[in-house]
C-alpha positions in Angstrom: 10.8 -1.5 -2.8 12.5 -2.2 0.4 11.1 0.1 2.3 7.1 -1.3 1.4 8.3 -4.9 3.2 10.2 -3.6 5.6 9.1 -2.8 9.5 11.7 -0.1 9.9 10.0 1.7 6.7 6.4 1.2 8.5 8.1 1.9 11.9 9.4 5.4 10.3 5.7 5.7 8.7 4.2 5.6 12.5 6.6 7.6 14.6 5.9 10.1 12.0 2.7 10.6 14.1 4.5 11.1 17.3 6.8 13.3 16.3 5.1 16.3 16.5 3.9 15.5 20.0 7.4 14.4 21.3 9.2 17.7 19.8 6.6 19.8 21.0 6.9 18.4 24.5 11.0 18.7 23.8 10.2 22.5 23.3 8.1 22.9 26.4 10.5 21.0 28.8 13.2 23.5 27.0 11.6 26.6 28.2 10.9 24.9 31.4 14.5 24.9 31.9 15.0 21.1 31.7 17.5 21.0 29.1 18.3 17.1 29.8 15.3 15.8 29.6 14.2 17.9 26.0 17.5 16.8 24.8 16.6 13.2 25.4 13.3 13.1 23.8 15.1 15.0 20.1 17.5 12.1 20.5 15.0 10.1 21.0 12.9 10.9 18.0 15.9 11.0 15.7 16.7 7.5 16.5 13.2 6.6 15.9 11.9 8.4 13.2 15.3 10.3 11.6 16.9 7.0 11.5 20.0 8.7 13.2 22.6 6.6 15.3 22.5 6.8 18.6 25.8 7.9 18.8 24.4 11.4 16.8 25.6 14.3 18.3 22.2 16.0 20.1 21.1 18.4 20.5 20.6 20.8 17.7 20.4 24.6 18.8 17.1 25.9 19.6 15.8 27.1 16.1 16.8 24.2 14.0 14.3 22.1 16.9 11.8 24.6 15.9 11.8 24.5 12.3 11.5 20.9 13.0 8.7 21.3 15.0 7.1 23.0 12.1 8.5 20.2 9.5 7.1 17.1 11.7 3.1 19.0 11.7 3.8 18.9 7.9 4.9 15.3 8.0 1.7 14.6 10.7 -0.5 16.1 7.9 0.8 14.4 4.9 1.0 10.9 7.1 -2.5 10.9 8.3 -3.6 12.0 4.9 -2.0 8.9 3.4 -2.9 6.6 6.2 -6.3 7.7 5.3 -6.2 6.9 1.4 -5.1 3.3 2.3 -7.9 2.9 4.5 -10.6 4.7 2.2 -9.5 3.2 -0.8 -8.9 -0.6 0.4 -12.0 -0.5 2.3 -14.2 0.8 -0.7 -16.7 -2.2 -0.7 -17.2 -1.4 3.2 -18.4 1.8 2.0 -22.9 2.2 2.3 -22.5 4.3 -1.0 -21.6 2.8 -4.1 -23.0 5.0 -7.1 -22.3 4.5 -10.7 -20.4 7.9 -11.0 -17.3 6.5 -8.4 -14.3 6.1 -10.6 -14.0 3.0 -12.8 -17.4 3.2 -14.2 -20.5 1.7 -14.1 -19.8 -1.7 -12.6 -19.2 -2.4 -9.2 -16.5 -4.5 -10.2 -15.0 -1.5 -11.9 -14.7 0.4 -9.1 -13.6 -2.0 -6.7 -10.2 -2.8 -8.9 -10.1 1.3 -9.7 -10.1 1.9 -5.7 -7.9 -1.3 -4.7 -5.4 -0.2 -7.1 -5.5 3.3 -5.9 -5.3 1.7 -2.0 -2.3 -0.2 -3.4 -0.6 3.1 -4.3 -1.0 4.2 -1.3 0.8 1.4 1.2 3.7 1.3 -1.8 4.0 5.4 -1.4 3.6 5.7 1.9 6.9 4.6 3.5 8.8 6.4 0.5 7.2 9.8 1.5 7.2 9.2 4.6 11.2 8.4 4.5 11.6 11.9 2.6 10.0 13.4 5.3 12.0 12.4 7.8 14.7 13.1 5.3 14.2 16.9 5.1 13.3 17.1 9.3 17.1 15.3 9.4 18.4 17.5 7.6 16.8 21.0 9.5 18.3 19.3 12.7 21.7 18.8 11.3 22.2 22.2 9.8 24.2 22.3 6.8 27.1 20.1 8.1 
């Protein structure tokens, strides 16, 4: 449950969003012929998100950064979707439409504890999925070392 408490699991959760923007700007500084600075933002993003040392050996060849270009739009995805169940489901009672056919029945009560439990779910997920994410985008990076 570490990673639920933890900053550098919520930290991981947020630069998730970024990461797509930052390797995509990594790509484009690549074919603009600055190699240094595309080189700097990967290691960059692996130290924030990957969780790699700094002392990591960047850069990773060309197509490993673009299958991980393709892997961090999955992980954007999956951690906006996710970010969005913790808000939706805590945030239930905010909501103007509260029928009787919502999960957990007929009472309001019902519903609130079916949809708090749900948004509870969520924030105790979150940082796990989000740390296999990053997992699998290490591990295109890296290669099969």
């Amino acid at each position: 449950m570490r990673p639920v408490t933890s900053a550098r699991g919520w930290r991981r959760v947020f630069a998730g969003l970024y990461a797509f923007p930052t390797l995509l700007a990594s790509a484009a500084l690549r074919i603009a012929g600055q190699h240094r600075r595309a080189d700097a933002l990967v290691a960059w993003i692996g130290r924030e998100w990957l969780g790699l040392p700094s002392e990591h050996p960047m850069p990773a060849p060309w197509w490993r950064q673009l299958g991980a270009i393709g892997m961090s739009l999955a992980a954007l995805a999956v951690t906006l979707y996710l970010l969005a169940g913790i808000v939706l489901n805590l945030g239930y009672p905010l909501r103007p439409s509260n029928e009787s056919t919502d999960w957990g029945g007929p009472s309001l009560w019902g519903r609130w504890a079916v949809h708090g439990a749900g948004g509870v779910m969520f924030v105790v997920a979150t940082p796990f999925i989000s740390r296999g994410l990053a997992a699998l985008t290490r591990r295109i990076l890296a290669g099969a070392r």
